[in-house]
N, C-alpha and C positions, 0 to 999 in steps of 0.2 A: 344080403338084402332079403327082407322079406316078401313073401308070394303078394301080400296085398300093396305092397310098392312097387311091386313088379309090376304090378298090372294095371294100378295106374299110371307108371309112365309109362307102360307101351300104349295105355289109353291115351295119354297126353301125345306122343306123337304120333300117333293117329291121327289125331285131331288138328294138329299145326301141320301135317301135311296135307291132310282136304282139305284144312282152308287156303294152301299154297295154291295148290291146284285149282281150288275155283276160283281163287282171287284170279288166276293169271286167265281162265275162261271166262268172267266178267269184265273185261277192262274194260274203264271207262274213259274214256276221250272229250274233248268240245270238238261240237260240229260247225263249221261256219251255217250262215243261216242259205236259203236260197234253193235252187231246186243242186242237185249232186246225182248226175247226167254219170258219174264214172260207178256212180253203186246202183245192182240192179238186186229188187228183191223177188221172192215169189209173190205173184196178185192172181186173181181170178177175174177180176176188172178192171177198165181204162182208171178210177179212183178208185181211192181205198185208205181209211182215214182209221189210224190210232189215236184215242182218243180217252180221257178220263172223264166221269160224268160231273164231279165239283171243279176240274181246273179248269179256271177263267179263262184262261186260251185256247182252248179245248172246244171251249163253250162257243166262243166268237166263233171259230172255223167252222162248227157246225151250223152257226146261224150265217152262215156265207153262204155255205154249199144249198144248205135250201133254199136261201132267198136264189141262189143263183140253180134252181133246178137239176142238180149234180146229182148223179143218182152214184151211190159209192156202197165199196163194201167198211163194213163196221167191226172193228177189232177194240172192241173194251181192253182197258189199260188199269188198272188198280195201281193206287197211289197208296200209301200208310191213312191216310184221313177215310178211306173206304174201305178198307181192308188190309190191305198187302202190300207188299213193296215186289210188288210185279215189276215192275219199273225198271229195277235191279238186277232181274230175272235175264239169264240167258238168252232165250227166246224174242225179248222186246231189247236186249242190246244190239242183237243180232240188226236190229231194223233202227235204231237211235244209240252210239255208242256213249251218247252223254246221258242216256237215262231218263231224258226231261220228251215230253207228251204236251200238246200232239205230234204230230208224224203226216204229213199229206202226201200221198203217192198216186206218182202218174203215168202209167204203161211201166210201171217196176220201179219206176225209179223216186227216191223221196227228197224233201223238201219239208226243209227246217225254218224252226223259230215263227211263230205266227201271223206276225203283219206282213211274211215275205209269203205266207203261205195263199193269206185271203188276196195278195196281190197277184199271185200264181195266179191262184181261177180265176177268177174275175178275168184276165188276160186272157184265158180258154175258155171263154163263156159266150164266146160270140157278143147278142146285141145286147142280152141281159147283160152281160160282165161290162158291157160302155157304159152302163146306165149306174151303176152300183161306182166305178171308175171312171168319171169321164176324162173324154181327151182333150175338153177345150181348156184350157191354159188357167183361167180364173177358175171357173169352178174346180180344176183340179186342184189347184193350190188350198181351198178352201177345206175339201176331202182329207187331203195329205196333213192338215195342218191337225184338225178337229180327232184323224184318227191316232196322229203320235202323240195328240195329248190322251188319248185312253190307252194308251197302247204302254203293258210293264217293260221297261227298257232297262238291263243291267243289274246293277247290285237292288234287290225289290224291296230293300227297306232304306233305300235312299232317294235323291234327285224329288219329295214327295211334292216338292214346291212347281216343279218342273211338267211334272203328267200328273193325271189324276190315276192312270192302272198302279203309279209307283205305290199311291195310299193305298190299293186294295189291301196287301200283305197284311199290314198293321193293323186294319177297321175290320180283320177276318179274324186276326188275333181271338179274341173272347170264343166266337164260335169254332175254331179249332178246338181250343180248351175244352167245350162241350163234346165235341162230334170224338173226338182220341177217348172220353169216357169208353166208350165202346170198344175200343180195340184192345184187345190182349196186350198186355205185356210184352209176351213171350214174341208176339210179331213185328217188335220193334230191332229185335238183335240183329236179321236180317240186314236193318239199315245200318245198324252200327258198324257191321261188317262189312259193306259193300256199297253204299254211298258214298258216291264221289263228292259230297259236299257232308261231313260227317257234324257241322251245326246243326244242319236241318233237323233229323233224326233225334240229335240231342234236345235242340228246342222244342219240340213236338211232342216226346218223353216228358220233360219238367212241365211242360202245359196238364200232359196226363197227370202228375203226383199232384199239380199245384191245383187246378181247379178253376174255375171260373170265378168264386166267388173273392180267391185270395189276390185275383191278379194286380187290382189296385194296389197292395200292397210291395211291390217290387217294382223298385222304381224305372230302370229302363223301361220296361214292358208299358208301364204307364205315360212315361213321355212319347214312347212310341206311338200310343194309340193317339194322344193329345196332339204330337204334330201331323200325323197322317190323318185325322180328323179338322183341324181348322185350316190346314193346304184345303183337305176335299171340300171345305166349304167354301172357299174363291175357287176353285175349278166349278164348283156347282153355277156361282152365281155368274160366272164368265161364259158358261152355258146359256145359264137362264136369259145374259145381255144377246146373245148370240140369236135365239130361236126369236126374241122380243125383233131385235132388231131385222132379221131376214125376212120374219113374218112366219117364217112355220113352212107348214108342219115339222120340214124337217132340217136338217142342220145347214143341207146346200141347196135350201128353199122347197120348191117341189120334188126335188129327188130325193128317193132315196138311197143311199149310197154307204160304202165300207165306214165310213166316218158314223152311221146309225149304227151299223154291224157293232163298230168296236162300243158304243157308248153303252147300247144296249145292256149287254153283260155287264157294265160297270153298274149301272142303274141293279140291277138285280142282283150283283150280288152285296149291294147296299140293304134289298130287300132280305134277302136268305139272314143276312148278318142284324137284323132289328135296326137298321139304321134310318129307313126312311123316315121312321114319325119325324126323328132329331132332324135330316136335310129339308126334307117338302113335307111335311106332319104341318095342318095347324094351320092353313094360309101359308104358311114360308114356301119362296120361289114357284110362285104357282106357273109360271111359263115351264120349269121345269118336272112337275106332278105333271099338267098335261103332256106333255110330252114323252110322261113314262106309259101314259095312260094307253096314248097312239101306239106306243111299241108293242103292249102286251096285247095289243089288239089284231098285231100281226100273225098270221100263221108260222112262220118259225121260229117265233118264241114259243109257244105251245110245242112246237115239232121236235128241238133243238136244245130248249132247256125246261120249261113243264116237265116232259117226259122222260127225261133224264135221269132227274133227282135222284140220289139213292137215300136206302134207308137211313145210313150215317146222317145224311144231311137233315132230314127233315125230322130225328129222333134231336140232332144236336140244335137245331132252330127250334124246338120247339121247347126243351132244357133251359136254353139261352136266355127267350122273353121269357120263362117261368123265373129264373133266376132274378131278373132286370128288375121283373114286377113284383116278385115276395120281398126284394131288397133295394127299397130306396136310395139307399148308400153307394151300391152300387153302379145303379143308372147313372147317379149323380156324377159317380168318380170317372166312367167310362164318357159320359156325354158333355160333361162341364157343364149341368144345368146346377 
């Protein structure tokens, strides 16, 4: 055997043995959702919230904990679409062994999946948290109902007829394609190697080689955005009956509540994605324009998500509408105008 075979396969198993090794120090699990009272972590405060600055659920829980006055410690989370697949990372396994963000923690101990999260506080919130959740029987039913239609439930490129969070994935589609522009390459092996769901990292890679401008061009990708787009638009206008018919301002009339929490983020990340001209652009649904109008007018939108944004997002939104608008073609293929 020659010296230079020698030494790469002692290179080679080197290499298949740290990945043994880490793989078995990353393991990935599903967590059920809900608070998990038997895992206790390190905290410095009664909250403490991992969180990523673009994931939609991420987002809602942040606009909870303001509206509901929580004051918490803040653990940034990177995802591949901002940088890194922290996610993956030892350290944030150690606190979510399924990898998936946010994370709400309370006196150590955390609480998973996010509609169970924002129901958490709100239950710890004293009078605000009655107010956001109420306990009378109709309005709560109204709350519960309004926030599982915003609310991503399960497989997130399915059920899109069912909730409006399920369309987010698909209407985000194009702006991934942009925002991945920016990530290296080489930061995607990570996923490859230690994602417990190893589509994702894949599909997110080909958005990177593909581009934004080819994506009309493949056709699942396009029926994707085509059915998660005309579902969003009866979730929108089933909205818009909704705010018409209650009177406003907000979804359980004068209050407002988790059912605002969760819609919010949907509404915005309609905006981040060019999508509003196409839902409320132009006169269309105007109960539901006002409505977006009244939210951005609250202080934790500004607090929660304004302040949030990272580079990624606002270099890949602002790509996106360049792309839309140098290419007729393609607005056309993405919007069905």
């Amino acid at each position: 055997m020659s010296v230079g075979l020698g030494v790469l396969l002692a290179a080679g198993v080197a290499l298949g043995a740290w990945y043994v090794v880490e793989r078995r120090r990353r393991r990935t699990s599903p967590m059920a959702g809900g608070l998990h009272a038997d895992r206790s972590l390190p905290h410095q405060k009664e909250w403490e919230l991992y969180h990523n600055s673009f994931s939609l659920c991420s987002k809602k829980l942040r606009v909870c904990l303001a509206e509901l006055g929580l004051d918490h410690a803040s653990h940034p989370i990177d995802l591949i679409e901002t940088g890194s697949y922290e996610n993956v990372g030892r350290r944030f396994l150690a606190v979510n062994p399924a990898g998936l963000v946010p994370v709400l923690v309370h006196r150590g101990h955390p609480i998973y999946e996010s509609h169970e999260e924002i129901v958490y506080a709100a239950r710890h919130a004293g009078d605000r948290g009655r107010e956001l959740l109420p306990e009378e029987p109709e309005a709560r039913a109204v709350v519960e109902h309004w926030t599982d239609l915003a609310s991503l439930v399960g497989d997130p490129l399915a059920a899109t007829a069912q909730r409006a969070g399920n369309c987010i994935p698909g209407l985000t589609v194009p702006l991934f394609a942009t925002m991945v522009r920016y990530i290296p390459a080489r930061r995607f092996l990570e996923g490859f190697l230690f994602h417990p769901d190893k589509r994702r990292p894949l599909f997110l890679f080909a958005l990177k080689v593909l581009g934004v401008r080819r994506l009309p061009r493949v056709t699942p990708v396009r029926r994707l955005v085509e059915r998660s787009r005309d579902d969003m638009g009866r979730h929108l206008d089933a909205l818009g009956e909704r705010l018409e018919k209650c009177g406003g301002p907000w979804i359980a009339r004068e209050r407002f509540s988790l059912a605002d929490v969760s819609w919010v983020v949907v509404l915005d990340r309609l905006v981040e994605a060019d999508w509003d001209g196409h839902f409320w652009g132009g006169g269309r649904r105007p109960a539901v324009a006002a409505y977006w109008r009244r939210l951005t007018e609250r202080p934790s939108h500004g607090q929660a998500i304004v302040a949030e944004r990272c580079r990624e997002l606002l270099d890949g939104a602002r790509d996106l509408a360049t792309a839309k608008r140098e290419d007729p073609g393609l607005r056309a293929a993405l919007e069905g105008a």
